[in-house]
N, C-alpha and C positions, 0 to 999 in steps of 0.2 A: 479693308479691315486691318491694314499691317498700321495703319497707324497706332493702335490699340495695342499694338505688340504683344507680351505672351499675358491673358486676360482672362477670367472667366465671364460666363455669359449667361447669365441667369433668366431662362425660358418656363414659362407656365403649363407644363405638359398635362400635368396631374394635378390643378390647380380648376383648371377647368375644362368642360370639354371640349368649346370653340379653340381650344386655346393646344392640343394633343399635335393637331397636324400640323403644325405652321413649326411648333417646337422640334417636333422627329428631322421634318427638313429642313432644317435650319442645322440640328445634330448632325444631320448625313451632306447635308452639303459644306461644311465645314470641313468635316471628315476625310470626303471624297477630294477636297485639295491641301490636304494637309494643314491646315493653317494652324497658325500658335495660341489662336483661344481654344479653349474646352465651354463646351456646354454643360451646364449643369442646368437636373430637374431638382427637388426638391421633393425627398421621400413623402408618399401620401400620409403616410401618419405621422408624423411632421406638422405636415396642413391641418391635420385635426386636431392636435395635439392643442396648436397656437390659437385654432380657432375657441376649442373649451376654455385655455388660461385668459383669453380677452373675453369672454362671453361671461366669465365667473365673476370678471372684475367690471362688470358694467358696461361693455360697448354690444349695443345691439344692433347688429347691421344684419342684412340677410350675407354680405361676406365682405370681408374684413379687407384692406386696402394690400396690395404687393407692399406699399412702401411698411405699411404695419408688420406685416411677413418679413421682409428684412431686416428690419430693426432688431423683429426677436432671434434672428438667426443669428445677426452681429454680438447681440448681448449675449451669445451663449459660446462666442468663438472668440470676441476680441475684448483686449484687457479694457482699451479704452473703445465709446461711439462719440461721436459726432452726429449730427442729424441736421439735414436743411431742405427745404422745401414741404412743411408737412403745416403751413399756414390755411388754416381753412377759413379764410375770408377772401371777399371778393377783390378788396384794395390791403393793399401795402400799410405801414404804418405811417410812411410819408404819402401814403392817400393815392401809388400810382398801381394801378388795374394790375394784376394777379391773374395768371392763368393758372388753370387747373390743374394740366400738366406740362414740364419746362419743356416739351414739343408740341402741344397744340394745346387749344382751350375746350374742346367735346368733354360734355361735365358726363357722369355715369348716368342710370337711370334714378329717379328719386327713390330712396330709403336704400339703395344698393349698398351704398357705403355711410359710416355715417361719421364724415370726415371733422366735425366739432368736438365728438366724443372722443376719438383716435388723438388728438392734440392734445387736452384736455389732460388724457392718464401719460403721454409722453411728456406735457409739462409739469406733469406730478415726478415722473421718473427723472428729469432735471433738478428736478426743485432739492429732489432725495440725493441729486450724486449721483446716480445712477446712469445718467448718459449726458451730454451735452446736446441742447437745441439752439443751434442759431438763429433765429427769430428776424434779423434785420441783412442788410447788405454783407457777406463776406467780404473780409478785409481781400486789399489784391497780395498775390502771392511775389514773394522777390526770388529771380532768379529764375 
């Protein structure tokens, strides 16, 4: 974990209920050696909060993606967003295979999320100024 140096670590405690214990110990074993990340949960009404403002605006998923969830967190803290990896197709634009998630490819259950609609009002939020979506390969970074 030092490589991540002093970091926050955003766990789904209150998010859902599989999702409480894996969170606490993760907070407490962190705790327990000192280390220089903080865990953070995300206050429950928060969660519902973000849930009504995307359900008002047309995304009807039975729950809404983490990545959705932090976007709206970012919009609400940071002057500027960026956003990449919220491509809901199966291939790339240059046509090479797309995982689901940038650690494995285990899709959700169907209608869980509904990752076309989640793009869709994110590329409306680009389109407005609103956030930036990289769509294509990240340039490489210098330095």
């Amino acid at each position: 974990m030092k490589v991540y140096g002093k970091s926050y670590i955003y766990m789904p405690a209150f998010s859902m209920k599989p999702g409480t214990e894996p969170s606490l110990r993760a907070y407490y074993a962190l705790n327990d050696v000192d280390s220089d990340q903080m865990v953070l949960f995300a206050n429950p009404d928060f969660l519902k909060n973000v849930d009504k403002f995307w359900k008002r605006r047309g995304i009807r998923a039975k729950r809404l993606s983490t990545g959705l969830f932090m976007v709206s967190l970012a919009l609400g803290l940071c002057e500027e967003v960026t956003i990449y990896g919220f491509w809901p197709f199966n291939s790339s634009l240059g046509e090479s295979t797309v995982k689901h998630h940038y650690y494995d490819n285990v899709l959700p259950f169907s209608g869980f999320h509904t990752m076309s609609e989640e793009f869709r009002r994110l590329w409306q939020l680009h389109k407005e100024g609103v956030l930036h979506m990289r769509i294509g390969s990240c340039p490489a970074q210098v330095g």
